[in-house]
Every structure is written in structure tokens, then in C-alpha cells.
N, C-alpha and C positions, 0 to 999 in steps of 0.2 A: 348473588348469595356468596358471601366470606364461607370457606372453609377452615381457614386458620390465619395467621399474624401476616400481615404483606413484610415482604420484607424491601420492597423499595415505596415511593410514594405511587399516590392514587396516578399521577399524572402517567406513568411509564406500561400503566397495562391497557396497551392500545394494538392496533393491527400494524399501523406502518414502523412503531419500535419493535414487536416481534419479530415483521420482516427484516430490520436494522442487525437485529441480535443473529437471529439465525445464519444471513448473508454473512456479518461477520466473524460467526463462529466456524462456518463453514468454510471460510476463504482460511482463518489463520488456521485452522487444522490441515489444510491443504497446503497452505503454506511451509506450513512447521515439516511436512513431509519431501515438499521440495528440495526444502533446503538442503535437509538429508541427501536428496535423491545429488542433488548437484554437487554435494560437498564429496560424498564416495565417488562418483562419475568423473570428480576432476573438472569441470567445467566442459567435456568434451559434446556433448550434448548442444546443439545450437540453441533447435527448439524449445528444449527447457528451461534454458536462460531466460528464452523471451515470454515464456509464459509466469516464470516463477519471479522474475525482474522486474518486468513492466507493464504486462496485465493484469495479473492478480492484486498487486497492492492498490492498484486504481480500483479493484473490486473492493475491496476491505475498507477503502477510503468511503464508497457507496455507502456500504452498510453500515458504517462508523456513525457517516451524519443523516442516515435515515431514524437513530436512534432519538438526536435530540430533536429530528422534526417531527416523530412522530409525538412528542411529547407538546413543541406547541400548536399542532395539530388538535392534541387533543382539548387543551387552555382555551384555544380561540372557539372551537365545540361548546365547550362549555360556558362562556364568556357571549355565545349567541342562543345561550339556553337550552341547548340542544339535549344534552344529559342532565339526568335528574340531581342529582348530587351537588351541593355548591364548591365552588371555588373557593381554596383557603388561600391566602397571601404567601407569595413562596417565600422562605426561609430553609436555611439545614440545621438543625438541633441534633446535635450529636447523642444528647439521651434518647433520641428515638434509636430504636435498631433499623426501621428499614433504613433511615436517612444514612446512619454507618456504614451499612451494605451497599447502598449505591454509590455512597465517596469510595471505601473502599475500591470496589469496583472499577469505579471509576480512576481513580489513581493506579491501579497492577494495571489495567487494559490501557490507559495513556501511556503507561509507562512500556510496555510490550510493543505496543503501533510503534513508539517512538526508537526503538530499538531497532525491529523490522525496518521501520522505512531508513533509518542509518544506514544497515546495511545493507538492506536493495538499495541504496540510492548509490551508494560506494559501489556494490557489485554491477549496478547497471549500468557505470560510468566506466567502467573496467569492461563488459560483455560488448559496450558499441565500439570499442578500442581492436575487439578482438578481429585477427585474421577470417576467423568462421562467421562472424555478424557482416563482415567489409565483402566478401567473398562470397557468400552462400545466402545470406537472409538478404544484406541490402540491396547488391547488387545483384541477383538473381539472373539478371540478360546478361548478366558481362561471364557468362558459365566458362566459354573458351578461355577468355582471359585470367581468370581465375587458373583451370587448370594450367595455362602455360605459365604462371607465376608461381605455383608450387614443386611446378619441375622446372625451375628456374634456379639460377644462382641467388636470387634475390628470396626465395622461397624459405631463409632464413630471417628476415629481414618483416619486421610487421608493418602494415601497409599503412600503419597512421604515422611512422615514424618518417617518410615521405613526404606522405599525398594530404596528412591534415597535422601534423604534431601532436605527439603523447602524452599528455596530462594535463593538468589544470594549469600550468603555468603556461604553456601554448593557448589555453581560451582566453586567457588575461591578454596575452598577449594581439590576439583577434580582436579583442576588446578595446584596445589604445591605451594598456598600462603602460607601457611599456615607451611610450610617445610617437608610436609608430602607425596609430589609427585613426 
């Protein structure tokens, strides 16, 4: 039973897009709070790096593409007769308002992911770089070693600038740009 105007199509009010939307409403609100959290914090925070880095955007990516499957989830339903309602040919008509709403939509929330994962992807590249990710998250057994390198002369000195090389120009170079691989 309609209550009022849908505002996207028939295809998007289903259980596995709910869960899509929710998951990732949920993640970038969480997200958007991190960031904050990490930006005031300084980066000092190990833990939060890796949660707000590298776990959470793999969430949001979940929920991102449970939205379009729950949509041809719901197509092939229907396409096996399962729901009463027939199948109209897809198209977008922009005089419709729901089809507006969900480009809309669809364009600010593309355009947001695509922003986020830029910078989580720069900040993550940057967080496995860091002294406290090499030291405390990866290397967790090497604890001694860790503290005697911070009460070291070297305890200046960050540990990829050695033991793996600092930036992207060092993976290129891992790589055999460079002619050397």
C-alpha cells in the first residue's frame, strides 16, 4: 500500500538496499567522526588510524555495493514472477522526481565515497609509513626492539627511511621503473 510519491524507483525498496543504505550511512557518519577524531589527535592515535583507514572504508565499500544488488536482486524476483507487479524497461526520465532523487543522490554519495576513499587512501599510505604502525601495530613481537630504537640515536630517524623507502617513488622503484627490477 503507497502512502505517498516514491521518491526513487519501484526497483530500490527492497531488504538487501535498506541494508546497503543503512550500513552505509552508518559507516560514513562514523567515518566523518573519525576523521575529526584523528585530525584534533594529530595522528597520534595508532588504533584509530587503522580503524578509520583501513577498516571502515572496506565497510562503506560493503554497503555501497549492497545497494545496487539489492536492486538486481530485486529485477531477477521479479523476472522469475515472484512479485506481483510487472517489470518496466529501465530507463531514467529526468521529469520523473523519483528518477531526479536517486541521480541526485547518486552523484553527492559518488562524489563523497570518492573524496573519502582519496583521502583514506593518501592517509593510509602515509599511517603504514608511520614509526607507530612499523613499531607497535605491525611488528608487535619485535616490542624490545621497538623500545631500544626509540631510546636510540636512530629514534629520530623513521624506520621506512632504512628498512623499506618513503614514498611512492621507492614502490616504483620496487617495481623496476627505475631499471633496476
Amino acid at each position: 500500500m503507497k502512502t505517498g510519491p516514491q521518491r526513487f524507483s519501484e526497483l530500490f525498496y527492497n531488504i538487501v538496499t535498506y541494508i546497503g543504505v543503512m550500513i552505509s550511512l552508518l559507516v560514513a557518519t562514523i567515518e566523518v567522526f573519525l576523521f575529526a577524531l584523528d585530525y584534533f589527535s594529530k595522528g597520534k592515535n595508532l588504533y584509530l588510524g587503522l580503524i578509520t583507514y583501513l577498516i571502515l572504508p572496506a565497510l562503506l565499500v560493503l554497503g555501497l555495493i549492497l545497494i545496487p544488488a539489492g536492486v538486481f536482486w530485486k529485477r531477477m524476483r521479479i523476472r522469475h514472477g515472484l512479485p506481483t507487479f510487472e517489470l518496466r524497461r529501465f530507463r531514467i526520465d529526468l521529469a520523473l522526481p523519483h528518477h531526479r532523487n536517486a541521480l541526485l543522490v547518486f552523484i553527492v554519495g559518488t562524489a563523497l565515497l570518492m573524496l573519502m576513499s582519496l583521502v583514506g587512501a593518501y592517509k593510509a599510505f602515509h599511517y603504514t609509513e608511520s614509526v607507530q604502525f612499523c613499531g607497535v601495530l605491525c611488528h608487535d613481537v619485535m616490542h624490545p626492539e621497538y623500545t631500544a630504537y626509540l631510546n636510540s640515536p636512530h629514534g629520530r630517524v623513521k624506520c621506512v627511511e632504512c628498512h623499506i623507502g618513503e614514498g611512492a617513488d621507492w614502490c616504483a622503484f620496487l617495481a623496476g621503473d627505475y631499471g633496476v627490477g
